[in-house]
Steps between C-alpha positions, in 0.01 A plus 500: 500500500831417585491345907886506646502117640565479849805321674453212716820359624476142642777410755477098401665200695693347210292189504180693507320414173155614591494836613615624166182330362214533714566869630534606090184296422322700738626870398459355144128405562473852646657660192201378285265649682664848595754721306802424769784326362782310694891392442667248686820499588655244778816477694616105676625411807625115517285278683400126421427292838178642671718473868503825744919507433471540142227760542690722704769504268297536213314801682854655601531535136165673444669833524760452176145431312369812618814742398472293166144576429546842575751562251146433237372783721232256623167659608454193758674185620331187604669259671358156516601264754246495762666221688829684506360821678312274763766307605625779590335579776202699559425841349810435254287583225541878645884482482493322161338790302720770701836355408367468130365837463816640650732311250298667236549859686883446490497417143311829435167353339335450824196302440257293792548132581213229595546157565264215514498429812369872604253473178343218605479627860403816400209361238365280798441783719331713263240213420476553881615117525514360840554170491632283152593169405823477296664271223847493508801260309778586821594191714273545820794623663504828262113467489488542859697824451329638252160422738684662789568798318157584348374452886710756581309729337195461634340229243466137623582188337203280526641213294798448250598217226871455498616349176868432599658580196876606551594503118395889400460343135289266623284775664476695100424146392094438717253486315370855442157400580528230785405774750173518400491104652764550796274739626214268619788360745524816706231548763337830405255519747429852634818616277502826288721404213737241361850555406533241214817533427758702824776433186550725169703241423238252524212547224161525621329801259268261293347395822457814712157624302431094508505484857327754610202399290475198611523597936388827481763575662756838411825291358820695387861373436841676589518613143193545501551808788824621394319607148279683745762660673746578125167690373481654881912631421365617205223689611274355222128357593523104654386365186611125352216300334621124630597582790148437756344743735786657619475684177152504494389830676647684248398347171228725415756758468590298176159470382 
């Protein structure tokens, strides 16, 4: 049987090397398992210095990526820079999505827009999360933000790790797996999940399922979420093998 692939577009900062690998591996992971296929197809806005000034103009630019992807005739675009929306101010994530999906309305190939900011907000309310510890690369400035903003919405920040990387190459460039170490700095006392990674540009995916087996503890990523919330777009069943118990209630569907 023939399966039309669906369209993912990514909207990427242009020094974002990781969201073009882990969110794949993830929908690729799901492929072997379920007879949905995936295309991606991404669109860059320039950004190199992790600083609030550059992020705003980077996200200015957000909407040329969106009109772009749209001519592809898209079926969703993801945009990945969950510092970017934060710094913006609380609820941003809101405003994000509706300038995106309207680009794509204009261009006549309307199609909806997430963002990882609202994916990993969204994903941490529907474990019912009340109260998380984070790991983030932002200089504690931006990391203060990004803790400000997810308080905003109801979730508190018990503890955080700020790695005080500026350098968004230097982000890509961690260690994959060092999560599944940083983590035993946070206090996770009384805590309902870890963010190991509030990045897509920092990788974290080899360590999420590692994490959570060793504190018991519900652990997700932001690429980890804004999988969740592309397959959500797509109205297809929650399902990436990899990607920890955010996935997990609906794994048997796979079986």
């Amino acid at each position: 049987m023939n399966i039309k692939p669906r369209r993912v577009g990514l909207i990427v900062p242009s020094s974002n090397v990781t969201m073009e690998t882990e969110i794949p591996a993830l929908l690729h992971a799901r492929e072997r398992i379920l007879p949905d296929r995936f295309t991606f197809h991404s669109s860059r806005m320039r950004m190199k210095s992790v600083q609030k000034e550059e992020l705003e103009r980077m996200d200015d630019d957000s909407v040329r990526c969106a009109f772009e992807l749209s001519d592809a005739a898209v079926e969703v675009n993801a945009y990945a820079c969950l510092v970017a929306i934060m710094s913006r101010g609380a609820g941003y994530h809101r405003v994000s999505e509706k300038r995106l999906h309207q680009a794509t309305v204009e261009n006549g190939y309307p199609s909806p827009a997430i963002n990882s900011a609202g994916a990993l907000i969204n994903a941490l309310h529907s474990t019912g999360a009340k109260k998380v510890s984070i790991i983030c690369p932002y200089m504690k400035p931006l990391t203060q933000m990004v803790v400000d903003y997810i308080e905003s919405e109801g979730i508190e920040v018990k503890d955080f790790i700020a790695l005080e990387i500026p350098d968004n190459l230097a982000v890509a460039a961690q260690d994959p797996s060092a999560p599944a170490e940083l983590w035993k700095k946070l206090d996770t006392k009384g805590i309902d999940a870890i963010v190991a990674s509030a990045c897509v540009q920092m990788p974290s995916l080899p360590a999420i399922e590692m994490i959570e087996k060793a504190s018991g503890i519900p652990t997700l990523s932001a690429a980890v979420a804004t999988t969740r919330s592309i397959l959500q777009a797509l109205d297809l069943p929650a399902i990436a093998p990899g990607g920890g118990s955010l996935f997990s209630d609906n794994q048997a569907v796979a079986a």
